[in-house]
N, C-alpha and C positions, 0 to 999 in steps of 0.2 A: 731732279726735274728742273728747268733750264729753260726759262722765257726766249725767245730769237733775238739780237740786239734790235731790230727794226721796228719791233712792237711795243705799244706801251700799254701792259699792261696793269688791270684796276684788282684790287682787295680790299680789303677793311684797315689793316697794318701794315704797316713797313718796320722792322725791325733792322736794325743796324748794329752789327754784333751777333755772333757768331759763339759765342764764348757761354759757359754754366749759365749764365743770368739768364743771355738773350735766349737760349734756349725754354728754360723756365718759361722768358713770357711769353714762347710759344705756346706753352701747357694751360696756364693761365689765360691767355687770352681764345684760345680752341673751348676752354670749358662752358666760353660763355658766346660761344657760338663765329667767332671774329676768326678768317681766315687771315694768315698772314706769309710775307713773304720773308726772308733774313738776308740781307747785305753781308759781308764780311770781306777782310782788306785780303786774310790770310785766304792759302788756298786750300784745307781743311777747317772743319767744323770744331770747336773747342776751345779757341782763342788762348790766351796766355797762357794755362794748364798744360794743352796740349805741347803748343809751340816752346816752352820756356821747360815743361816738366815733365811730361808724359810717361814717368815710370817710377817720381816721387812720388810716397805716400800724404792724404792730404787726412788729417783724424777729425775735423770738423766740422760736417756733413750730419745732419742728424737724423738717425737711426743707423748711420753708415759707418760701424765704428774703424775703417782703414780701407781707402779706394785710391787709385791713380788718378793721376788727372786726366787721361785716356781710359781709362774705367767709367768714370765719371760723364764722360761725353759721351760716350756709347749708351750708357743707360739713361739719361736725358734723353738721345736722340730714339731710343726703346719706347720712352714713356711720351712722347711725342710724335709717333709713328702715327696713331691716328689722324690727327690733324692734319698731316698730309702738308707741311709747311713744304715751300719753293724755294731752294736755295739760289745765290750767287755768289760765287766763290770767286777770290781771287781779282778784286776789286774794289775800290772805295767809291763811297758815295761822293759826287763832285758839285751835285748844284741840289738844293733843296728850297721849294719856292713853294708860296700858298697860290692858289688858282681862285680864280673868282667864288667858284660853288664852294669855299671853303675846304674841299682836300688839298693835302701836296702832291705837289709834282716832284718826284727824286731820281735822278739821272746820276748811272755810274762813270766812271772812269774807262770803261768798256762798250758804252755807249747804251747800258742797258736802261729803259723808261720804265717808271710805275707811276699811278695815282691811288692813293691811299688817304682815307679820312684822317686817322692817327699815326704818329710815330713814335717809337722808341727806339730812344740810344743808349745800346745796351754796349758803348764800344769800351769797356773798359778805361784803361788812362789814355786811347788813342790807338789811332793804327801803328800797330810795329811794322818797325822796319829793321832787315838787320846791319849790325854795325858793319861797317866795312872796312877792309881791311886795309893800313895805312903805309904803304910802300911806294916807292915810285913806277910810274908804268903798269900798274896792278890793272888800270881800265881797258887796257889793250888786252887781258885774258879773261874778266868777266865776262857770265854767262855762259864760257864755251867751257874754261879749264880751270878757273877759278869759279865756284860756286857756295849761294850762302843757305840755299836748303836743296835738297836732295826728295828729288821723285822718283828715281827708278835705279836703287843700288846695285841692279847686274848691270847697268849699263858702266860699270864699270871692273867687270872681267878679265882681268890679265891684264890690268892697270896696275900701275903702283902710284897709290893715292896717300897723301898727307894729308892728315886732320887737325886743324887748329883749333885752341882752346882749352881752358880746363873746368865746364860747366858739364851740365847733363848731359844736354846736347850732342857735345864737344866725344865726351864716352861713351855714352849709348850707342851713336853712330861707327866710335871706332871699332869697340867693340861685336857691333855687328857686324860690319863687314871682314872682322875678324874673322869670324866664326860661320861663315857663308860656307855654305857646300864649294868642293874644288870648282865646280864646272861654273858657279857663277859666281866666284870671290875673287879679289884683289891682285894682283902678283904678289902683292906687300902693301902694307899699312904700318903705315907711321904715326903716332899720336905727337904735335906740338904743342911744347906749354912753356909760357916763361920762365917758370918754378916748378921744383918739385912737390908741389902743395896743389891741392884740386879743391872746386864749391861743388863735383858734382856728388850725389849719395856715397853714401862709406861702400854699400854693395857693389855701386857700377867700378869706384877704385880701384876694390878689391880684386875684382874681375879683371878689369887691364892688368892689373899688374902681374895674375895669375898667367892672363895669355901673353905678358912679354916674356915670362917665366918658361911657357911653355914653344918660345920663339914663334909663334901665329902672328904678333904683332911686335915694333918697337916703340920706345917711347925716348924723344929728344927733345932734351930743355934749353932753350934760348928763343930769340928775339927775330923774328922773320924781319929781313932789312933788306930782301930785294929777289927777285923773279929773273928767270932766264929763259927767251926764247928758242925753240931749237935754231941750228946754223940752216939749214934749207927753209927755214918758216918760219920767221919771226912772230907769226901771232898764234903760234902753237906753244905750250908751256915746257919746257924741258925742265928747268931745276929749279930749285929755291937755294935763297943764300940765307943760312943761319948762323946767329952769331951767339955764343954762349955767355957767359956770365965772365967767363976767363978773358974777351974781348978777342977770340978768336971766331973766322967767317969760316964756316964750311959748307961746303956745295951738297945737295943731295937730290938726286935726278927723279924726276916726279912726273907726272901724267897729268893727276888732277888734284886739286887743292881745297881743299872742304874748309870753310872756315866759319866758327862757332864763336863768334865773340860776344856774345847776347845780344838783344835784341833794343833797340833805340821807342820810345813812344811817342808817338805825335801824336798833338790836337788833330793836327793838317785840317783840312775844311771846314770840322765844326766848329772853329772860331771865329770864321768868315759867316756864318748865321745867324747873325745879329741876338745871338740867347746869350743873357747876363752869365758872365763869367766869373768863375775867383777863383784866383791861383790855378788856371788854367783846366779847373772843372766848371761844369754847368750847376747852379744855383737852380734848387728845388724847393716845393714845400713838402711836408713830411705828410700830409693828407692822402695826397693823389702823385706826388712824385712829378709831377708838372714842372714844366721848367716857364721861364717866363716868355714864351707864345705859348697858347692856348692851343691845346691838340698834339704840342710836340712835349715827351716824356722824358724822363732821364731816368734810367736806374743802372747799380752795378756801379762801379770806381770812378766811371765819369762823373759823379753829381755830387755834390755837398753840400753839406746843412748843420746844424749846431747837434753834435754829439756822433756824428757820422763815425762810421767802422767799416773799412775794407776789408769785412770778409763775404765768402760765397753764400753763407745763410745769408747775411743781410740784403744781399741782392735779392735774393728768393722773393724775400718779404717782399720789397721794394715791389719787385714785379705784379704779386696779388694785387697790392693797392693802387700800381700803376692803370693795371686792365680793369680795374674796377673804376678806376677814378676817368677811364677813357669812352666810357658808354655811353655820355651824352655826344659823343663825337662819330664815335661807330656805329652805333645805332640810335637817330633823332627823337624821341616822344616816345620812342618802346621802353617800357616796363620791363626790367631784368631782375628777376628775382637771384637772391643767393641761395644757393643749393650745396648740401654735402655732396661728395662723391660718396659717402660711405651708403646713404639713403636714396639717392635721385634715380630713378627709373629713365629720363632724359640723359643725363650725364654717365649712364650707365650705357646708353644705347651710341653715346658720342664716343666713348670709349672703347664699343665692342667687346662691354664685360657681358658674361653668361650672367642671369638673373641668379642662376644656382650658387655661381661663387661669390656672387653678392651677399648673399645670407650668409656665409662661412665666418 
């Protein structure tokens, strides 16, 4: 669900981040009745986990003793479903201002407007962005033949597409398009890496190497040092030139060029917000998770404080005490009591649990 860019519309929260945590303050802040909507830079829900790992295991999660980071967002967004939160995807927040009556005013990068009593920025260490890749002339085929994330892998059917990189990323993707049925896979897949050494899982390794084995895919090690237009179309991608470790350049005729080099963090605009900064996170206190304006939150890897831990439970936490510490904001002179979900008849009907499986 998807506000029009022309309107600007009102909730209780504005959550910025996308990712385990912001999700969480979804959960947490529905509990206690506070509609919210979620920002995010990337153009899926799940932030770092997904974009950086999504088929690493993560063991940390408690009661969850092994989930993917795409496990992980899927069952967030499950347990979040009631609330009914508003996405915008694929976007950064670009102006954030208090307005007279006390709410903000947050306007994206896509032109979209909210007003909202509270916020929380739950952006991790910044909006990613990915690295790009460092050749000459590379800007003349991004976008079209040069790409750094990938929405729709049959759109490349009877392609022959090169994958750079040697992250998750980097394998998972070549991998699949490995392994794609005839009618929507690749002509050929090629995995590039500088070395013959990978960061991505021992399993996805395994797998590439199994399917160069099984000739579905190849895998070439050297140094990408330059792109070639075809001869009728110069802003059309024909080859790469790769140069090995021996210092020799070979040409290899290509279509499209996928490239996985991880992924770069930026503050970008939340450090134009005038909220106290250190080492390029937002300073909180550990009470209510407040950053220093009133109303605006930080939890999740954006924030620090004296004994701080960037892991996914701590965010969790953070998030309770954030939506808890945001009531005199969200809702003025109302009384909010604290309620179990295991007990509440209320939080039970916010949930859409049967009374029956309450007592179980």
């Amino acid at each position: 669900m998807t506000e029009p860019a022309a309107d600007c519309f009102e909730t209780d929260a504005i959550i910025i981040g996308a990712g385990p945590v912001g999700l969480f303050q979804v959960f947490e802040l529905g509990l206690l009745q506070a509609r919210a909507h979620v920002i995010d830079a990337l153009p899926q829900v799940g932030g770092q986990p997904v974009e950086l790992y999504p088929d690493k295991p993560i063991y940390d999660i408690p009661a969850v003793p092994v989930c993917t980071g795409r496990e992980l967002a899927e069952a967030l967004m499950k347990q979040i479903a009631p609330f009914k939160p508003v996405f915008h995807l694929g976007q950064q927040v670009s102006r954030l201002q208090r307005q007279a009556d006390g709410r903000f005013l947050v306007e994206t990068t896509l032109g979209v407007r909210g007003l909202a009593r509270a916020v929380f920025i739950a952006a991790g260490v910044g909006a990613f962005q990915p690295r790009p890749l460092k050749v000459p002339g590379v800007e003349a085929f991004e976008g079209r033949h040069v790409l750094y994330r990938v929405q729709k892998p049959e759109a490349f059917a009877g392609q022959q597409v090169a994958v750079a990189g040697g992250g998750d990323s980097a394998l998972d993707w070549a991998n699949h398009l490995a392994e794609l049925p005839p009618q929507t896979a690749p002509a050929g897949v090629i995995l590039i890496h500088r070395r013959d050494a990978f960061s991505a899982a021992p399993a996805s390794v395994s797998r590439m190497r199994a399917l160069c084995e099984q000739g579905r895919m190849q895998l070439a090690i050297g140094q990408i040092t330059g792109l070639e237009g075809s001869a009728g179309d110069a802003s059309r991608l024909a080859a790469l030139k790769l140069t090995g470790a021996d210092g020799v350049t070979r040409r290899l005729p290509l279509d499209t060029l996928l490239v996985f080099h991880g992924m770069s963090p930026r503050l970008g605009p939340i450090a134009d917000w005038g909220l106290a900064i250190e080492r390029k996170q937002l300073a909180v206190d550990t009470e209510k998770f407040s950053t220093s304006e009133p109303g605006i939150f930080a939890v999740g890897d954006i924030n620090t404080y004296p004994g701080k831990k960037k892991l996914i439970l701590s965010g969790f936490h953070e998030a309770t005490l954030a939506a808890y510490g945001a009531l005199p904001f969200l809702f003025p002179g109302k009384d909010v009591f604290f309620q179990y979900t295991t007990t509440s008849p209320n939080l039970h009907r916010a949930l859409g649990v049967s009374p029956d499986l309450s007592d179980l």
